[in-house]
N, C-alpha and C positions, 0 to 999 in steps of 0.2 A: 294723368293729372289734368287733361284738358276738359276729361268729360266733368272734372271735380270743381271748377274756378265755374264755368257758367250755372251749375247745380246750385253752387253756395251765392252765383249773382240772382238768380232767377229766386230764394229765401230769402235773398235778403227783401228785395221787390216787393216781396211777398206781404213781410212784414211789416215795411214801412208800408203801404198801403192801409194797413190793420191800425194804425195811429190814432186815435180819438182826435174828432176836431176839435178847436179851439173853443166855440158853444160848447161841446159836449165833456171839455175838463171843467168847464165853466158849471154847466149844469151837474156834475158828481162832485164838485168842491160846495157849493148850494146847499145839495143833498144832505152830505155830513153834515155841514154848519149847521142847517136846520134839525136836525135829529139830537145834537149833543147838547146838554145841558149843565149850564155853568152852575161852580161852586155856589154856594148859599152866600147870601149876604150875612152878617154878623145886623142884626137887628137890636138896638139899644131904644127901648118906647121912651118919649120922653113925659114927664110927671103930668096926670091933669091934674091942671087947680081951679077954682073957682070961677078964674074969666072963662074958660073954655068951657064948663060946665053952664053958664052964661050964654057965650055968645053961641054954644051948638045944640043949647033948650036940652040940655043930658038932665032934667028931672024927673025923679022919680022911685018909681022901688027896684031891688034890682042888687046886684053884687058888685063893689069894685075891687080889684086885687092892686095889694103892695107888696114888693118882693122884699125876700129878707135884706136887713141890712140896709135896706135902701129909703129907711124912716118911712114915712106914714104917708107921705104920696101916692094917691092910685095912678099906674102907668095905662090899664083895662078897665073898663067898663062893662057890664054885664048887665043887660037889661031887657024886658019882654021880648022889644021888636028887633033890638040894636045890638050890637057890641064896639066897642070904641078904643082906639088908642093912637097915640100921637105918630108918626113917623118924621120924623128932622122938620118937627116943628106946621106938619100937617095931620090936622082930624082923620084916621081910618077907619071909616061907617064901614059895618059888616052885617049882612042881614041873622036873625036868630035862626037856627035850623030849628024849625019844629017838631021834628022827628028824634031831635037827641034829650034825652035826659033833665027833665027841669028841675033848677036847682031853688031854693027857696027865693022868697018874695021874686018874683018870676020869671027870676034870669033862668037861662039856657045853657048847658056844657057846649054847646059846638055853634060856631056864628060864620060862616060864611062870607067872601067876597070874592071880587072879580082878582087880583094882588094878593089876596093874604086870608087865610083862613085863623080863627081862635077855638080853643080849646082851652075851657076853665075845669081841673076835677077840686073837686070839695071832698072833703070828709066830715060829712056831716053828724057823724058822732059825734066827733070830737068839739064841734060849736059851743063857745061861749057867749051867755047873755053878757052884753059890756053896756046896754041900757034898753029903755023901752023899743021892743022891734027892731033891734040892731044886736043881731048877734054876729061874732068872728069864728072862723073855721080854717083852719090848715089848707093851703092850697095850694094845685102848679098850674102853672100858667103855659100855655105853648101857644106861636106862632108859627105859623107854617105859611112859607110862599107858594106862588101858583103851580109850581115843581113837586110839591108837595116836602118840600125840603122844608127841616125844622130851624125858625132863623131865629129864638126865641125859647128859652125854655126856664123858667126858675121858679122856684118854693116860694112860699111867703104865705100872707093872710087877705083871706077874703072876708070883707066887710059887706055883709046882705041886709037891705032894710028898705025899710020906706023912708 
């Protein structure tokens, strides 16, 4: 039993020596946190109306979407260079991908940003003339954050015109 108690001091020694330093639980608690990525925010666009379209010079030809249900307010913008939409009451400029799919009068299916990506699909079959150059098309709307997390997604109608 004597050779057994200094075997089990000399492991246990052993072990505590093998302890991570304080820096180095520091830097693998880091590690994680920077690796995992949180839930999606629940994304609510809020309406553009005319002063915003105003004060952020959004003229022009182009698509705006309004989700169902949610009356005639456009929450997105859909336009050559641009894509737009409010976040808590802040303009969200998103550059057009030129590389995705152009949708009539010159909007673009996929608009880019540093924060938040857009995704407009149209079906342009199904488009109605409602007056000169302004026709509407069934549409969905996605937002997606830098995550690529979808924080935004709903039906509605897209309005394309000049």
């Amino acid at each position: 039993m004597r050779i057994t108690i200094p075997l089990l001091l000399a492991l246990g020694l052993a072990a505590c020596a093998d302890e991570p330093t304080e820096e180095e639980r520091a830097a693998a608690v880091a590690e994680v946190e920077a690796h995992q990525t949180p839930p999606p925010e629940q994304l609510e666009p809020g309406a553009i109306r005319y002063r915003e379209i105003e004060e952020y010079d959004l003229y022009g030809a182009g698509c705006s979407f309004a989700p169902a249900g949610g009356g005639v307010a456009a929450v997105a913008l859909a336009m050559a260079e641009t894509g737009h939409f409010l976040r808590d009451g802040e303009m969200q400029t998103l550059a057009a991908d030129k590389g995705s799919a152009e949708l009539p009068y010159l909007a673009r299916s996929k608009y880019d940003g540093t924060a938040y990506s857009m995704t407009l699909e149209i079906d342009e079959d199904a488009g109605e003339e409602v007056a000169a150059e302004v026709s509407d098309f069934p549409a969905t709307l996605t937002i997606s954050n830098a995550n690529d997390q979808v924080v935004y997604r709903k039906s509605g109608i897209a309005q394309c015109g000049v």
